[in-house]
C-alpha positions as CSV (number, residue, x, y, z in Angstrom):
1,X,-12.4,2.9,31.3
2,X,-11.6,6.5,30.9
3,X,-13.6,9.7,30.2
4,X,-12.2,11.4,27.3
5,X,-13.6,14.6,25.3
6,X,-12.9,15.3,22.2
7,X,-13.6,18.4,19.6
8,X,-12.9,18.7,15.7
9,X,-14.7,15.8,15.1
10,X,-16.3,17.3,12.2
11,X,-13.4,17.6,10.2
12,X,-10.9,15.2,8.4
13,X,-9.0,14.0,10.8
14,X,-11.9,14.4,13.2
15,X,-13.5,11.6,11.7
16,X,-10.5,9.2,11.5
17,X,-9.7,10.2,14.9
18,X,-13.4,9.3,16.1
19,X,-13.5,6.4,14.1
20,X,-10.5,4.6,15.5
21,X,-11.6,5.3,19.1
22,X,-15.2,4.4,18.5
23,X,-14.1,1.0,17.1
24,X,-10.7,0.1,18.6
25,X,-11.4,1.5,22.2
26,X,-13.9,0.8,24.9
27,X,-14.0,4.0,26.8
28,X,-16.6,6.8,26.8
29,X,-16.1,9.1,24.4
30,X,-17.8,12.7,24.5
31,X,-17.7,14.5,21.1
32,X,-18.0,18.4,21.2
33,X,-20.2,19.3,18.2
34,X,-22.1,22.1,16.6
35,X,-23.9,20.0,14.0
36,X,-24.4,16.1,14.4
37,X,-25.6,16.3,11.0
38,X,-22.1,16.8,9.5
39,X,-20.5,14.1,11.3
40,X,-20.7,10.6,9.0
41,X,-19.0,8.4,11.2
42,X,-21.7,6.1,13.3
43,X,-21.5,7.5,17.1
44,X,-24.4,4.7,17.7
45,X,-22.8,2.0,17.1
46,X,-22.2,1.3,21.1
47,X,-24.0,2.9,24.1
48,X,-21.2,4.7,25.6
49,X,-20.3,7.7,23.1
50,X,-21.9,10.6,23.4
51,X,-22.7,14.1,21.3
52,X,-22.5,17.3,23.3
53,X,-24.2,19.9,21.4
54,X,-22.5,23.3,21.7
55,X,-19.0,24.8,20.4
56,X,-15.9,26.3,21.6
57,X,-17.3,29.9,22.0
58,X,-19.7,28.0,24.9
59,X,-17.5,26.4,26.3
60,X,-17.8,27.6,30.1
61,X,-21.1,25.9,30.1
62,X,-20.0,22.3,30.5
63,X,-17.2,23.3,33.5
64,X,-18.7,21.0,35.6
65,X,-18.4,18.4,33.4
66,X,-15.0,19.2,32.1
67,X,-13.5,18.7,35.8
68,X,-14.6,15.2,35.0
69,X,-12.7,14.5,31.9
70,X,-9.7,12.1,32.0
71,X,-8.5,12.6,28.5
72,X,-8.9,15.8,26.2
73,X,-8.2,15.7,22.9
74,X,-8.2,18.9,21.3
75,X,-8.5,19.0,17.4
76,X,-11.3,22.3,16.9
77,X,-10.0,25.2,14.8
78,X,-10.7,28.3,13.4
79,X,-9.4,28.9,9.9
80,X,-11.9,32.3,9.8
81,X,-11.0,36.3,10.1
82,X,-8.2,37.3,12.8
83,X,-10.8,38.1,15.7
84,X,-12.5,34.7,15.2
85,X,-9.2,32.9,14.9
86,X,-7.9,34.3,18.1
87,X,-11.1,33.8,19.9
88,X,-11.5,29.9,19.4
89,X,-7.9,29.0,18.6
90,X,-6.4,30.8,21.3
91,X,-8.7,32.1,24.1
92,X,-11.0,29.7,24.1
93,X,-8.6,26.4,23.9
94,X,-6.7,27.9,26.6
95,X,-9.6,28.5,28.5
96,X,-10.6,25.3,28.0
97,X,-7.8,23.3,29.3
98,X,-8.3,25.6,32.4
99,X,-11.8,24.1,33.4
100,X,-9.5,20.3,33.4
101,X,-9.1,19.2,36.9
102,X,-5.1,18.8,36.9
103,X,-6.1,15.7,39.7
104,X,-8.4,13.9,37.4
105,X,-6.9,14.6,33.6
106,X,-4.6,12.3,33.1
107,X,-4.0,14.1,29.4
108,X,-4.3,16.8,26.7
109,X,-3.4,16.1,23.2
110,X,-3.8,19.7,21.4
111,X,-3.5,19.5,17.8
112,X,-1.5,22.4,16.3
113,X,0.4,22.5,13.2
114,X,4.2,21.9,12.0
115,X,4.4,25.2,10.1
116,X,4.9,26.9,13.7
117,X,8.5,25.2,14.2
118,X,11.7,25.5,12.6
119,X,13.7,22.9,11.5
120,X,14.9,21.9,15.1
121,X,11.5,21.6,16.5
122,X,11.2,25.0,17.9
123,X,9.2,27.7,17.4
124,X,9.4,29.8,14.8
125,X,9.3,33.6,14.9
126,X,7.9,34.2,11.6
127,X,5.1,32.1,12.2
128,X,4.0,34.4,14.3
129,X,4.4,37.6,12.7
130,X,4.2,36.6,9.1
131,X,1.9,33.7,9.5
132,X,-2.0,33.3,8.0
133,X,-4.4,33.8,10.7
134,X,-4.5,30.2,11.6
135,X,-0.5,29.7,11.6
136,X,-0.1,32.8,13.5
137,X,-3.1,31.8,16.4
138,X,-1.8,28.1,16.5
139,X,1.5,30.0,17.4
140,X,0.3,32.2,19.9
141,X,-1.1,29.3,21.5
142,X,1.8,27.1,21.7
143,X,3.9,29.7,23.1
144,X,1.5,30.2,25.9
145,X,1.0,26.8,27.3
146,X,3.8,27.0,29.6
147,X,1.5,29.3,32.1
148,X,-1.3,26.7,32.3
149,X,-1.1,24.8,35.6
150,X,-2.0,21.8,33.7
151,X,0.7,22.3,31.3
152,X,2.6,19.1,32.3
153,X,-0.3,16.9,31.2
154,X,-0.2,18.8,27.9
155,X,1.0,16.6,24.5
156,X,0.9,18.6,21.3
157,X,1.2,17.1,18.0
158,X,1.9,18.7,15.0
159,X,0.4,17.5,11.9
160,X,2.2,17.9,8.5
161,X,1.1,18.0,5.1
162,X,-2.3,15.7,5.4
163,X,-4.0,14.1,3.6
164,X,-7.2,11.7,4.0
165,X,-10.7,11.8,2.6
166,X,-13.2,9.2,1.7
167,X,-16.5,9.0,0.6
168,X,-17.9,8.8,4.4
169,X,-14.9,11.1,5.3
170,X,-14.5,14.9,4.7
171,X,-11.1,15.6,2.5
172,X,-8.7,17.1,4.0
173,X,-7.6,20.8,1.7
174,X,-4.5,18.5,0.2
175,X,-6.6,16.0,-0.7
176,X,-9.3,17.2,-2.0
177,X,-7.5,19.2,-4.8
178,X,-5.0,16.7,-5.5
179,X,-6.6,15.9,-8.7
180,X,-7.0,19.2,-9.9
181,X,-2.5,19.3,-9.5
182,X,-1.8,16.3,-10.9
183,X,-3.9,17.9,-14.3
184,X,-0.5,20.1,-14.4
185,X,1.8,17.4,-13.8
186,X,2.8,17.5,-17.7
187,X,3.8,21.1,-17.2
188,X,5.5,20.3,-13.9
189,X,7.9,17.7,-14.8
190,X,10.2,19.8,-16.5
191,X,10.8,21.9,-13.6
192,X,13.1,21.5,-10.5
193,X,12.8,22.9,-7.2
194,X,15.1,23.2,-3.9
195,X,12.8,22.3,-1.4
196,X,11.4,19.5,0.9
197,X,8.3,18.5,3.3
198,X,6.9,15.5,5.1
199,X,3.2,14.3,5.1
200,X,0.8,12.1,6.8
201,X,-2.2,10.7,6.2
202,X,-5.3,11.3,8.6
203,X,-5.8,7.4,9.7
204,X,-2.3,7.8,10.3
205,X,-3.0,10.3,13.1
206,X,-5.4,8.6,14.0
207,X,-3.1,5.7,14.9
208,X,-1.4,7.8,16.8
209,X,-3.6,9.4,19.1
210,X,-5.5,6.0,20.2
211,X,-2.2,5.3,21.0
212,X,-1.2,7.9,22.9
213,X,-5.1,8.1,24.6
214,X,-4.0,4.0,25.4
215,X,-0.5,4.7,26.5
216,X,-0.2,8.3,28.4
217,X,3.6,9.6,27.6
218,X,5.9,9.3,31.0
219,X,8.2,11.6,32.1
220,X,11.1,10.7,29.4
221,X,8.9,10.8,26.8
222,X,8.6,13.6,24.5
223,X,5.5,15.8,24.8
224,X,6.0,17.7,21.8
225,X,5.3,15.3,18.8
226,X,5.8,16.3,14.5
227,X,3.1,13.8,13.1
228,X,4.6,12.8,9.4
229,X,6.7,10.6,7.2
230,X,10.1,11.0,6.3
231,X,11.2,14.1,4.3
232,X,10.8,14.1,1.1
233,X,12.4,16.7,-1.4
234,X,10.1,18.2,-4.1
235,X,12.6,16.7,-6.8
236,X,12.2,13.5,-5.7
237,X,8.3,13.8,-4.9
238,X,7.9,15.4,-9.0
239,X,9.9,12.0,-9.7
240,X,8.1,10.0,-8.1
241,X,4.7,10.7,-9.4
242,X,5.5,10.8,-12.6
243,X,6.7,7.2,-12.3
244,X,3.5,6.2,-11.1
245,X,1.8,8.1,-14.2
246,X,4.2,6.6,-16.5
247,X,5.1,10.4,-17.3
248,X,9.3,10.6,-18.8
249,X,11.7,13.0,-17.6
250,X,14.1,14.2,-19.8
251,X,15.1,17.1,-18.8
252,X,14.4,20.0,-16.3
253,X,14.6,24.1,-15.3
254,X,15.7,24.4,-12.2
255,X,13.3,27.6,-10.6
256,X,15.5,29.4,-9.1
257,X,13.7,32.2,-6.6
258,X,14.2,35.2,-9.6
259,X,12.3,32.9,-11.8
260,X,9.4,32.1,-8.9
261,X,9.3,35.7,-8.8
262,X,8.9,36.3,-12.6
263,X,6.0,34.1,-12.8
264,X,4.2,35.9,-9.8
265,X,4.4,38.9,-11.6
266,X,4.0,37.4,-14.9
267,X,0.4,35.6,-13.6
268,X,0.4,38.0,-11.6
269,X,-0.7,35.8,-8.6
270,X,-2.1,36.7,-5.5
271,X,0.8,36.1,-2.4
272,X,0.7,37.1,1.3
273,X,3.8,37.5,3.3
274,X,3.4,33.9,4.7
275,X,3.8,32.4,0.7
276,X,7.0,34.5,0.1
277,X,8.4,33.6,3.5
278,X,7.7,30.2,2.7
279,X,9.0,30.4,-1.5
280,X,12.4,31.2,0.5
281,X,12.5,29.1,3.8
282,X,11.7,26.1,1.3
283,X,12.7,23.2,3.6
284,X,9.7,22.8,6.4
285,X,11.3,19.7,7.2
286,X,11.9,18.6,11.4
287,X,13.6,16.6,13.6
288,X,12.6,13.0,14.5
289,X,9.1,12.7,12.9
290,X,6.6,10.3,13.8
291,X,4.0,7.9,12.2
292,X,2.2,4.8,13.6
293,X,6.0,3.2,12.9
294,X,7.1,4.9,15.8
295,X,5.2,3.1,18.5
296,X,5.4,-0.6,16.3
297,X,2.1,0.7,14.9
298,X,1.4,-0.5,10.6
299,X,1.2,2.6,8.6
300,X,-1.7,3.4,6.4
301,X,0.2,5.8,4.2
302,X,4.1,6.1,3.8
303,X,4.8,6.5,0.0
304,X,4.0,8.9,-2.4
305,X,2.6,6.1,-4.3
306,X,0.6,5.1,-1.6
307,X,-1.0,9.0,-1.2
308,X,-1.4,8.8,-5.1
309,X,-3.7,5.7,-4.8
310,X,-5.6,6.8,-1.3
311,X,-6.3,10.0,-3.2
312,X,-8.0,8.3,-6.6
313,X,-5.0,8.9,-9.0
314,X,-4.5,5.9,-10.8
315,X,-2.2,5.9,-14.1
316,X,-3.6,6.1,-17.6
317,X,-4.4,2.2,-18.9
318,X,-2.3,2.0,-22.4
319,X,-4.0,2.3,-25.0
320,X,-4.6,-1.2,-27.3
């Protein structure tokens, strides 16, 4: 039975995350929290999980527990003001993985994000000049492990695009206003678009990291890990939902960059340097993605369809 410790269990993939160890592991699970009273998942349900009361920004105060810990899951963040961001994303996880005894952790999964790499699974430069304070910290991060003298025990997965939410669940940002796009989608069919992404739903993680906690990477494995499904281009995700909604295409604009940039000014919408870098870069696509599939794991979520449903989009019934 191992020991393993675990923060961001408040959020959306928190919860699947907790969920799926709670239920489909036996070991004892410690869960970093600031408020139990957020968390919906039932951390009673068997005698060995536990709630540690405290946060990041405290975090010296369980040392001598933390030289105990087999497995670490990292999954907090900080999506606040620059100093804050720094401070928890990047001081304070480093510092964190610094109290592990390299003798007695077997593992760290640290949850970062795909929009620090390029499209060869390295990291990428802008992220870290041009990127929102979260992008940029999760960058600064990453590109510091290397000094850690656990860094060998060190797995970092990069989420996607996720989406997940349920009524006992918090939604994840995609999710919860994926209703509010799809109110567009008439005015969105007509339009093209070069670009492409990949996405993953948050049981799907969840899948992944039990996994990984069950199964600790060898030496040929990879430790750096892109958590999604297989790219998908905006064309064909536009077609694609519009077949589910039983919405025709006839024809389309293709929006070229000039005409992005017309309708920013036109609306005149507010953009930071990370949305323009990201209008032109267009492809946040990666090498060798992974999903439940990978390890002979059943996927939750792999089609567009399958997001649409999970998300409470159903078609319009015809009308009689």
């Amino acid at each position: 039975m191992k020991r393993i410790f675990i923060t961001g269990s408040s959020g959306c993939i928190g919860h699947y995350m907790a969920e799926a160890l709670i239920q489909e592991t036996n070991h004892e699970l410690y869960f970093l929290v600031r408020n139990h009273h957020k968390l919906q998942f039932n951390y009673q349900s068997r005698p060995n999980v536990h709630l540690m009361i405290g946060d990041l920004q405290n975090i010296e105060k369980f040392s001598d527990f933390l030289k105990t810990v087999n497995v670490a899951i990292l999954a907090a963040t900080s999506w606040g003001g620059i100093n804050e961001s720094f401070e928890i994303n990047v001081t304070k996880t480093l510092g964190l993985m610094k109290l592990l005894d390299p003798d007695i952790c077997e593992q760290i999964i640290y949850f970062s994000t795909a929009s620090i790499l390029d499209k060869n699974n390295q990291p990428l430069p802008e992220a870290g000049r041009l990127g929102t304070n979260y992008i940029r910290t999760k960058y600064q991060c990453y590109t510091q492990l290397y000094k850690l003298p656990i860094y060998n025990k060190v797995t970092t997965v990069f989420p996607t695009l996720v989406f997940g939410g349920e009524p006992n669940k918090p939604y994840s940002h995609l999710s919860g206003g994926i209703k509010d796009v799809i109110k567009w989608v008439d005015l969105i069919r007509w339009f093209k678009a070069d670009g492409s992404f990949h996405y993953i739903h948050a049981r799907d993680i969840a899948q992944v990291i039990r996994h990984l906690v069950e199964n600790n990477p060898t030496e040929a494995d990879s430790r750096d890990l892109v958590l999604g499904n297989k790219k998908v281009t905006v064309n064909e995700a536009i077609k694609e939902i519009c077949n589910y909604l039983n919405k025709k295409i006839y024809f389309q604009i293709t929006l070229y960059i000039i005409l992005v940039n017309f309708f920013i000014k036109a609306f005149r919408l507010r953009m930071e340097d990370w949305d323009y870098f990201s209008i032109n870069y267009r492809h946040f696509t990666y090498k060798d993605t992974v999903t439940p599939a990978s390890f002979n794991l059943e996927n939750y979520c792999t089609t567009i369809e399958d997001v649409m449903q999970l998300s409470g989009v159903y078609p319009k019934k015809d009308k009689k």
